[in-house]
FIKOLZA-1660 file (N, C-alpha, C; in steps of 0.1 Angstrom, whole numbers, plus 5000, padded with zeros to 4 digits):
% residues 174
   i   px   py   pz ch aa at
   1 5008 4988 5000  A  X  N
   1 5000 5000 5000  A  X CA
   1 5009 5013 5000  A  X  C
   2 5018 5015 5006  A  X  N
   2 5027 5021 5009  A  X CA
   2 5037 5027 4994  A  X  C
   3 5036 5016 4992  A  X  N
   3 5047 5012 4979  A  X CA
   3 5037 5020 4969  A  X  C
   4 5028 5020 4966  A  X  N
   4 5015 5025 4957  A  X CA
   4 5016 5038 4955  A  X  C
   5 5011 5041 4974  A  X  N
   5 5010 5055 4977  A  X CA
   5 5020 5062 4968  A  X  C
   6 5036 5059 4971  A  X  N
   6 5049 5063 4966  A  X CA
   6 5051 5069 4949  A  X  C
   7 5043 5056 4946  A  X  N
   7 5042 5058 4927  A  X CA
   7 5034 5071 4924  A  X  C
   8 5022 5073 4935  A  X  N
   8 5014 5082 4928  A  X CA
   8 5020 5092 4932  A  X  C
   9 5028 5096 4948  A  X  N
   9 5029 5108 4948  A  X CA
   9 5044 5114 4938  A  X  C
  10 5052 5102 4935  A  X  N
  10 5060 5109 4927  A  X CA
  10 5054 5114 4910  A  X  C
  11 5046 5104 4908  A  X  N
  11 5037 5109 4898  A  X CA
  11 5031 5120 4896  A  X  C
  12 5020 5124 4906  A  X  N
  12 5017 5137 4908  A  X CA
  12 5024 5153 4911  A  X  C
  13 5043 5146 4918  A  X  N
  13 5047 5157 4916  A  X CA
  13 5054 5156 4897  A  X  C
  14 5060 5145 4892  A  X  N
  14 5059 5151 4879  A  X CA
  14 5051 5157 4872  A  X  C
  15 5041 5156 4870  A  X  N
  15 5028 5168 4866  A  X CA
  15 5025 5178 4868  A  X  C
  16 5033 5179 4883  A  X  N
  16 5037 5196 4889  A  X CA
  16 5049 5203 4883  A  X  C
  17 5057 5195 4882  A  X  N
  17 5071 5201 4878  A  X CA
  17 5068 5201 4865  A  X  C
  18 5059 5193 4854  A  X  N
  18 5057 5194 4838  A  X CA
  18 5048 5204 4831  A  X  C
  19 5040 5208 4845  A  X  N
  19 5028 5220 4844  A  X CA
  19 5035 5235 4840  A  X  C
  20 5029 5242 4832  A  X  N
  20 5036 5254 4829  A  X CA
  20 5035 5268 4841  A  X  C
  21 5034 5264 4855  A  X  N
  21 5038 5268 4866  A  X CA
  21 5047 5274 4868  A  X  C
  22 5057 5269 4864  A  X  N
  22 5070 5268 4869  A  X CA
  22 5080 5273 4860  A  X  C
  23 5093 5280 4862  A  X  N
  23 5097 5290 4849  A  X CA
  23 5108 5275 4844  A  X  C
  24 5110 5277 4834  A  X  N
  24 5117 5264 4830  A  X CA
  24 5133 5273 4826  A  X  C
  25 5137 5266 4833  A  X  N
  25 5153 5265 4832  A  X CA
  25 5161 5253 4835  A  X  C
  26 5172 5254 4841  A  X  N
  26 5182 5241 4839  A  X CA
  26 5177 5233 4860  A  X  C
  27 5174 5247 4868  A  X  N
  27 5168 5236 4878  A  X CA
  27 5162 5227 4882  A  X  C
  28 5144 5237 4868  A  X  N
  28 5137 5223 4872  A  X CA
  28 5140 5210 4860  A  X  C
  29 5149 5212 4853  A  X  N
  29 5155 5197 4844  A  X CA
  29 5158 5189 4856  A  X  C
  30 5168 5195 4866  A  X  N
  30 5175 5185 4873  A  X CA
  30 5165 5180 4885  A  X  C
  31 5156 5187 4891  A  X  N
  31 5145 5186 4895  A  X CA
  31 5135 5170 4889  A  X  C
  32 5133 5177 4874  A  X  N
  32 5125 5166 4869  A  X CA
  32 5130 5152 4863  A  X  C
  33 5146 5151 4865  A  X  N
  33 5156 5144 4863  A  X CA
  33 5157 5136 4880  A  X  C
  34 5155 5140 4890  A  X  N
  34 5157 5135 4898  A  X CA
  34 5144 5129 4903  A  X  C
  35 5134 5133 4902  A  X  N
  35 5116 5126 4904  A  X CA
  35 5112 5119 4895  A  X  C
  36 5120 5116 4880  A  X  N
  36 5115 5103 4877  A  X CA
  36 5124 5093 4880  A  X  C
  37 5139 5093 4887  A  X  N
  37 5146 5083 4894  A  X CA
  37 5142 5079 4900  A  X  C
  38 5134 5089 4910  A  X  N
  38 5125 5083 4921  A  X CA
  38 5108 5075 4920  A  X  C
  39 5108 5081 4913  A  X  N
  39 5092 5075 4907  A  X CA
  39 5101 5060 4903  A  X  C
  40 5108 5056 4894  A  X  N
  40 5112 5044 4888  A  X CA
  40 5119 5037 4898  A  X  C
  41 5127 5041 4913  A  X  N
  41 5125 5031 4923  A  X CA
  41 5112 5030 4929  A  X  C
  42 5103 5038 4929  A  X  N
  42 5093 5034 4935  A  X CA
  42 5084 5023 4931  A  X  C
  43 5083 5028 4915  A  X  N
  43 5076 5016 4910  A  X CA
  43 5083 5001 4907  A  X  C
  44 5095 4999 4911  A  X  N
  44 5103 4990 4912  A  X CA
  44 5103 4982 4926  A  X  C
  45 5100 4995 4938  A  X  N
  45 5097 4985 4948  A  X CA
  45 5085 4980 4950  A  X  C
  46 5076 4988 4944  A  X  N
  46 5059 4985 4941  A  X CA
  46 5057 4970 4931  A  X  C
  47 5065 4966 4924  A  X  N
  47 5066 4957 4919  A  X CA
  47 5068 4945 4923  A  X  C
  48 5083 4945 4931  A  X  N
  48 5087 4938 4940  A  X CA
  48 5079 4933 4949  A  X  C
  49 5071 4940 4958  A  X  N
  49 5062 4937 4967  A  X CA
  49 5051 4930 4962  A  X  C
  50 5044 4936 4946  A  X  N
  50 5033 4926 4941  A  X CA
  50 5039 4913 4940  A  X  C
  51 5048 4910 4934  A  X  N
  51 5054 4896 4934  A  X CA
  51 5055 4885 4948  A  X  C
  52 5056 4893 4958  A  X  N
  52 5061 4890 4968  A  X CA
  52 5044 4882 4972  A  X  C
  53 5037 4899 4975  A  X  N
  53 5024 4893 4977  A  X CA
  53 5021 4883 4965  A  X  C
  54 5019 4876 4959  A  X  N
  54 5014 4867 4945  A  X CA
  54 5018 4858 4948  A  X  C
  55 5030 4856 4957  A  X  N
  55 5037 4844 4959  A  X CA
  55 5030 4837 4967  A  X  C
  56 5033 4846 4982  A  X  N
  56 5023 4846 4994  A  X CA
  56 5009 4841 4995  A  X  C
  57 5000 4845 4985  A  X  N
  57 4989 4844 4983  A  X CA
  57 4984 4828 4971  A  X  C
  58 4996 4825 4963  A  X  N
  58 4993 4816 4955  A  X CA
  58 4993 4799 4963  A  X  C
  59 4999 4798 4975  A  X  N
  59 4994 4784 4980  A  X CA
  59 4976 4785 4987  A  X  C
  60 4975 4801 4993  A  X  N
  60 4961 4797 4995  A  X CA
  60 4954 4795 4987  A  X  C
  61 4953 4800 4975  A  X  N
  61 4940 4803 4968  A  X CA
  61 4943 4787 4960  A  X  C
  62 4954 4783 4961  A  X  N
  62 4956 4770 4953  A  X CA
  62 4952 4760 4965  A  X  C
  63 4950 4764 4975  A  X  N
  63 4940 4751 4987  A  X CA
  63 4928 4754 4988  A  X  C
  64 4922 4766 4980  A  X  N
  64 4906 4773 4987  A  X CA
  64 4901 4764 4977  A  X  C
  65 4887 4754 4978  A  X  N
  65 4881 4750 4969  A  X CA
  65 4872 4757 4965  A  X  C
  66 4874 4753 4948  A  X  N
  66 4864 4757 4940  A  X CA
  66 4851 4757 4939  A  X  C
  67 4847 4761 4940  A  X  N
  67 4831 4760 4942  A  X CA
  67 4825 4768 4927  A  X  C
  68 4818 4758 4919  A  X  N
  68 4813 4759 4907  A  X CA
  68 4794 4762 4911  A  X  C
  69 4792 4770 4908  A  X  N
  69 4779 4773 4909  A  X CA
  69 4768 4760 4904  A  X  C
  70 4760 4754 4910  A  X  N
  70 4753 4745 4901  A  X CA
  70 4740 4749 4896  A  X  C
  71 4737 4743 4887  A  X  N
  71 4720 4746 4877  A  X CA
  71 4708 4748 4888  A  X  C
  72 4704 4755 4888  A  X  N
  72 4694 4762 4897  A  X CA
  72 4684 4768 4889  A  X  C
  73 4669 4764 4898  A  X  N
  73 4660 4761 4888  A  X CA
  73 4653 4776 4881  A  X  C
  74 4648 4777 4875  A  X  N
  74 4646 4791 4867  A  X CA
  74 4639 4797 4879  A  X  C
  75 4631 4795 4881  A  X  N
  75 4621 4800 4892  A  X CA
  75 4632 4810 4904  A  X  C
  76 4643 4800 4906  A  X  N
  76 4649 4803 4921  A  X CA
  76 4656 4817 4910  A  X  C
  77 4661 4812 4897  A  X  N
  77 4671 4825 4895  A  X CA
  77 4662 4840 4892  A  X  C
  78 4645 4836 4892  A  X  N
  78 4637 4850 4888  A  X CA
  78 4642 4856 4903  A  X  C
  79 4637 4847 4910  A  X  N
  79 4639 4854 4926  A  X CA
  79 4648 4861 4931  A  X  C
  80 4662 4853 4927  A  X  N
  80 4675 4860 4932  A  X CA
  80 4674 4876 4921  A  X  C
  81 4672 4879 4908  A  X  N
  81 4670 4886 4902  A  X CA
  81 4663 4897 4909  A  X  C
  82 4649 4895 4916  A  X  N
  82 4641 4905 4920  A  X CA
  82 4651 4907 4933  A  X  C
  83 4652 4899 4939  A  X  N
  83 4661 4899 4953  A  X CA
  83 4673 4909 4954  A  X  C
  84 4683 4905 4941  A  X  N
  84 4691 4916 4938  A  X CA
  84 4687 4931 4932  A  X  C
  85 4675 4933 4935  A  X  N
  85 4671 4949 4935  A  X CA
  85 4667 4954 4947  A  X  C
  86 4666 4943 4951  A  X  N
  86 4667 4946 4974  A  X CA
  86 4651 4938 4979  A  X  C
  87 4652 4937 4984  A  X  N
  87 4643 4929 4991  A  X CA
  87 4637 4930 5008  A  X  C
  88 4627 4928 5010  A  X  N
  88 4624 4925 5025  A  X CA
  88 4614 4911 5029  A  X  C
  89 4621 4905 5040  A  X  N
  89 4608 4897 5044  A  X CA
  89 4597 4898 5055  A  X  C
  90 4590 4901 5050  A  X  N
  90 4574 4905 5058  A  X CA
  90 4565 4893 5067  A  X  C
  91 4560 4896 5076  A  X  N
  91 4548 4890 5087  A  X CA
  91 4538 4899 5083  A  X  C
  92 4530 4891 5077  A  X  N
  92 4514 4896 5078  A  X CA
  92 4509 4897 5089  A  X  C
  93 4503 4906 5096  A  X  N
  93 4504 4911 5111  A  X CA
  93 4488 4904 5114  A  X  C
  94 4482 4899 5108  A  X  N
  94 4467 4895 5108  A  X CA
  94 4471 4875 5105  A  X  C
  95 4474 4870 5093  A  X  N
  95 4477 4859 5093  A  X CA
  95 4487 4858 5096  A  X  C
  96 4500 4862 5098  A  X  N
  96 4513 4857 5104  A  X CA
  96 4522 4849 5089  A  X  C
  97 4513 4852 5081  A  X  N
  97 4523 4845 5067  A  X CA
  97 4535 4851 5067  A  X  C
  98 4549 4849 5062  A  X  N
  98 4558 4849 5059  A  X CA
  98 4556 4851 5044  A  X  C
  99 4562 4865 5036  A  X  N
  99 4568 4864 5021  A  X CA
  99 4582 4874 5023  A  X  C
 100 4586 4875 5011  A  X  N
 100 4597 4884 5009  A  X CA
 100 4588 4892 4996  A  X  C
 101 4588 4908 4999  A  X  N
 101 4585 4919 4990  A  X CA
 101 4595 4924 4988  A  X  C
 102 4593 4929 4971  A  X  N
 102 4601 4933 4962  A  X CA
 102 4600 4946 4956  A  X  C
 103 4606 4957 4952  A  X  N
 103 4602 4970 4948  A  X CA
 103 4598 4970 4938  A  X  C
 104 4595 4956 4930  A  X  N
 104 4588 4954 4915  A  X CA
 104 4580 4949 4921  A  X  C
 105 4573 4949 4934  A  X  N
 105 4561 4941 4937  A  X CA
 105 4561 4926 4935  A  X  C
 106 4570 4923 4934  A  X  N
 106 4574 4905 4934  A  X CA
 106 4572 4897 4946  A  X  C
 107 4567 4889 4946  A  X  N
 107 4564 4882 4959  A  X CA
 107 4571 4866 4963  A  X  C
 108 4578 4865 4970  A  X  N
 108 4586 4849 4968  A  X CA
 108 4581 4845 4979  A  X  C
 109 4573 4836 4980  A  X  N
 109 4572 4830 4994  A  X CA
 109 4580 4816 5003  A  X  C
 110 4577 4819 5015  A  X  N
 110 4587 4817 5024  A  X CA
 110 4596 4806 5023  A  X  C
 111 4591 4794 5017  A  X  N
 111 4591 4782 5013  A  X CA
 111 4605 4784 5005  A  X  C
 112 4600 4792 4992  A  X  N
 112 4613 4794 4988  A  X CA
 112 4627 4800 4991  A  X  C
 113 4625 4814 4998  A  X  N
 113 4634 4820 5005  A  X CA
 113 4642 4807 5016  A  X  C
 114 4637 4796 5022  A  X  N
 114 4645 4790 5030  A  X CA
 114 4651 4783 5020  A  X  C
 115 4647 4775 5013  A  X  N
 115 4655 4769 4997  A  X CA
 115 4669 4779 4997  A  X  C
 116 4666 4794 4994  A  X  N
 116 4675 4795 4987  A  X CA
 116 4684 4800 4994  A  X  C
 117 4682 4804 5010  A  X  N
 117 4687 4805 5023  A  X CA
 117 4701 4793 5022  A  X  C
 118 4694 4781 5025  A  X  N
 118 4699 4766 5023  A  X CA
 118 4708 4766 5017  A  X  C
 119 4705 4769 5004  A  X  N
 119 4719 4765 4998  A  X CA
 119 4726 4777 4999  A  X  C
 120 4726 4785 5001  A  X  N
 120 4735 4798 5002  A  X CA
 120 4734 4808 4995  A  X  C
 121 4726 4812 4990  A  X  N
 121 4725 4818 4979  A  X CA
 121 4719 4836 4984  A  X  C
 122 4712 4835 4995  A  X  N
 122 4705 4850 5002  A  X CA
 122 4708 4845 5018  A  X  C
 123 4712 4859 5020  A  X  N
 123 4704 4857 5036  A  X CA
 123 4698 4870 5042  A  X  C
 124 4697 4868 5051  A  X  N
 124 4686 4879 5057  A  X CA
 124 4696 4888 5069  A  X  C
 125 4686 4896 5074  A  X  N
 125 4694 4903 5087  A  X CA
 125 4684 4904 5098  A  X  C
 126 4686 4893 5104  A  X  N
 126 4679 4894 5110  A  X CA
 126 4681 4902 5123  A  X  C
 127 4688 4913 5126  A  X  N
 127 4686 4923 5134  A  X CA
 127 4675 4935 5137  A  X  C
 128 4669 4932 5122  A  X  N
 128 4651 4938 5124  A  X CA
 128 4642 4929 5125  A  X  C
 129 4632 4930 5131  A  X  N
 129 4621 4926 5130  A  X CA
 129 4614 4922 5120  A  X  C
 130 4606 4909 5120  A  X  N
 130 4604 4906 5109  A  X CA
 130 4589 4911 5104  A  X  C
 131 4584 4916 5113  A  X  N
 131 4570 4927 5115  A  X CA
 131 4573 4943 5100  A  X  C
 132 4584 4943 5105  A  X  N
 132 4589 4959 5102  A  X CA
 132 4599 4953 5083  A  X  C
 133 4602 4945 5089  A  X  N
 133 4609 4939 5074  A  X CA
 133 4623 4936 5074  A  X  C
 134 4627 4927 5072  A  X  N
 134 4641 4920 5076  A  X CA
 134 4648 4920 5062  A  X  C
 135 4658 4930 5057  A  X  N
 135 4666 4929 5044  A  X CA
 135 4669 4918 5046  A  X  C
 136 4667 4910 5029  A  X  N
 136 4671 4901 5024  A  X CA
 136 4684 4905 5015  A  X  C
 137 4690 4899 5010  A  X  N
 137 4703 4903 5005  A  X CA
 137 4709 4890 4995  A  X  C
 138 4717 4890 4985  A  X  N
 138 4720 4880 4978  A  X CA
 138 4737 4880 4984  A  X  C
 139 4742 4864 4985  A  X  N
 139 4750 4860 4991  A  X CA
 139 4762 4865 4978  A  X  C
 140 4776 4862 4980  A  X  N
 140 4786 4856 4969  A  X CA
 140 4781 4850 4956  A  X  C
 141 4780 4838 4964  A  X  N
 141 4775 4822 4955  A  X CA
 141 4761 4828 4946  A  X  C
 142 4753 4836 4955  A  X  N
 142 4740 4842 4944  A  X CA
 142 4744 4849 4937  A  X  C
 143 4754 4859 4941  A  X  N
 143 4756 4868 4931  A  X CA
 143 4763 4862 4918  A  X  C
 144 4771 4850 4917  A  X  N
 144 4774 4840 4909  A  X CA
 144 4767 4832 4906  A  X  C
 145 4759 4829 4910  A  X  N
 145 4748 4822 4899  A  X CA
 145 4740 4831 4890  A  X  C
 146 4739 4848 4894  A  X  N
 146 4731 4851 4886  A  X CA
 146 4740 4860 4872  A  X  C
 147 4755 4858 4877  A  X  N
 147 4765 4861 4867  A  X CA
 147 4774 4855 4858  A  X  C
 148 4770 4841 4861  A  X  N
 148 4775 4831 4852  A  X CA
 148 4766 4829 4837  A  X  C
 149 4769 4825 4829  A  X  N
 149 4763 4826 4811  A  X CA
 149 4751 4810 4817  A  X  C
 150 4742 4813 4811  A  X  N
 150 4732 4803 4811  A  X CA
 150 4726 4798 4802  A  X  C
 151 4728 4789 4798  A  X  N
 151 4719 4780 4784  A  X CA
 151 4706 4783 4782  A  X  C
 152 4705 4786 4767  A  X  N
 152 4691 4791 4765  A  X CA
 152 4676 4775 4763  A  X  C
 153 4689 4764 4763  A  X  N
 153 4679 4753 4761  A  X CA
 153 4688 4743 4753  A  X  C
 154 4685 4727 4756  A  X  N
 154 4691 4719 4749  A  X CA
 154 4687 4723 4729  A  X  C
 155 4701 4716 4726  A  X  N
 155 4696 4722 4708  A  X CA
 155 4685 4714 4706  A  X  C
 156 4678 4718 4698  A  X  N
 156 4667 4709 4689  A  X CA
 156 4657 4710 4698  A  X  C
 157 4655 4717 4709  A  X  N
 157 4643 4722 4715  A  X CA
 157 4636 4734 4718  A  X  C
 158 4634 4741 4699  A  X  N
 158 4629 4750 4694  A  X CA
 158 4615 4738 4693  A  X  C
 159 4600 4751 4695  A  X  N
 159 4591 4750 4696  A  X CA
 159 4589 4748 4680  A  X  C
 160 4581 4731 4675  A  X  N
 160 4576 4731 4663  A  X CA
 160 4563 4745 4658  A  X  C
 161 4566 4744 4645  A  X  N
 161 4557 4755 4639  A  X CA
 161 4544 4745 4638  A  X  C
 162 4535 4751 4645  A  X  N
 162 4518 4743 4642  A  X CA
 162 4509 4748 4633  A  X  C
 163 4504 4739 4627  A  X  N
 163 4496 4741 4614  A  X CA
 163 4483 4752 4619  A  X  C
 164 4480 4758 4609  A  X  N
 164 4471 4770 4615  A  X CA
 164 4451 4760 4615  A  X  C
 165 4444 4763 4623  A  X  N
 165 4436 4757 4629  A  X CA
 165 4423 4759 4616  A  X  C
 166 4429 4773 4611  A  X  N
 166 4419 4772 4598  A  X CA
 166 4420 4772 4584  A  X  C
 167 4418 4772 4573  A  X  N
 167 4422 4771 4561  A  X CA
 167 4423 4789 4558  A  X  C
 168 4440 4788 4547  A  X  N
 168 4441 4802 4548  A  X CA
 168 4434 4808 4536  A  X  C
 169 4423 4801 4529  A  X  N
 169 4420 4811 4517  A  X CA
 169 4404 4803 4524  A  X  C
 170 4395 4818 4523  A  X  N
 170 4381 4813 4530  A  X CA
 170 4372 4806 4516  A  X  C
 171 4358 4799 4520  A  X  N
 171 4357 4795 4509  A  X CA
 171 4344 4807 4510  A  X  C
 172 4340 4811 4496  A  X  N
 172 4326 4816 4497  A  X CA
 172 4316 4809 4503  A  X  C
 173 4303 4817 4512  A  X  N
 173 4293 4810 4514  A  X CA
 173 4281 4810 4506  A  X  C
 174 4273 4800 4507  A  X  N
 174 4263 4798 4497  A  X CA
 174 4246 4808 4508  A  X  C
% end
């Protein structure tokens, strides 16, 4: 982070010293001769350090398992959809039903929200009241399922063309 900071601020003073601010003579040459020495160790120790971290970091992520999103059923991905424009889950204060409302007026009920709870896909907060409305929220793993590419349908299950139900040239009536 540090190493970062370094690149930008020598950067930013080159831009100062290159700005027509400044009267140009042979000082600020040596000036702008000596801030990009420094700018080019900076970004050389900024370098170093990425490497460093990359290294550091390449046995974990090579032990963290993969987790591949699996096929989830159309219905669950409309939900996560409406879900990811925000959501709340409601108590009907008369029946005590349980849904989750949507700002497109979408309604998922509860049944499914625990489905999609389950597998990980949303969860809730439940630090409010479920009377008043408990944000629902889409997990990681939801937000990857609803950003992975999706098949539009096995091939060759386009809808046949059906014959039309009436004859297309009418006959006269008698």
């Amino acid at each position: 982070m540090a190493a970062e900071r370094d690149v930008g601020f020598y950067r930013f003073r080159l831009a100062r010293l290159a700005s027509s601010d400044l009267p140009v003579d042979q000082a600020l040459f040596a000036r702008i001769d000596r801030t990009l020495d420094q700018l080019a160790q900076a970004a050389r120790r900024r370098d170093a350090k990425q490497v460093t971290a990359a290294a550091a970091l390449e046995p974990i992520e090579a032990g963290a398992p993969r987790q591949v999103p699996r096929q989830i059923p159309t219905k669950d991905v409309a939900a996560l959809l409406a879900i990811a424009q925000g959501a709340k889950l409601h108590e009907h204060l008369v029946t005590h039903r349980l849904a989750v409302a949507t700002p497109t007026r979408t309604r998922i009920p509860y049944a499914q929200l625990q489905r999609l709870e389950a597998s990980g896909f949303v969860e809730r907060d439940s630090s409010h009241p479920v009377q008043a409305g408990q944000p629902v929220t889409l997990t990681d793993a939801g937000r990857a399922v609803l950003t992975r590419p999706h098949r539009a349908g096995a091939p060759g299950t386009a809808p046949a063309l059906l014959p039309p139900d009436f004859p297309a040239v009418s006959r006269p009536r008698r």
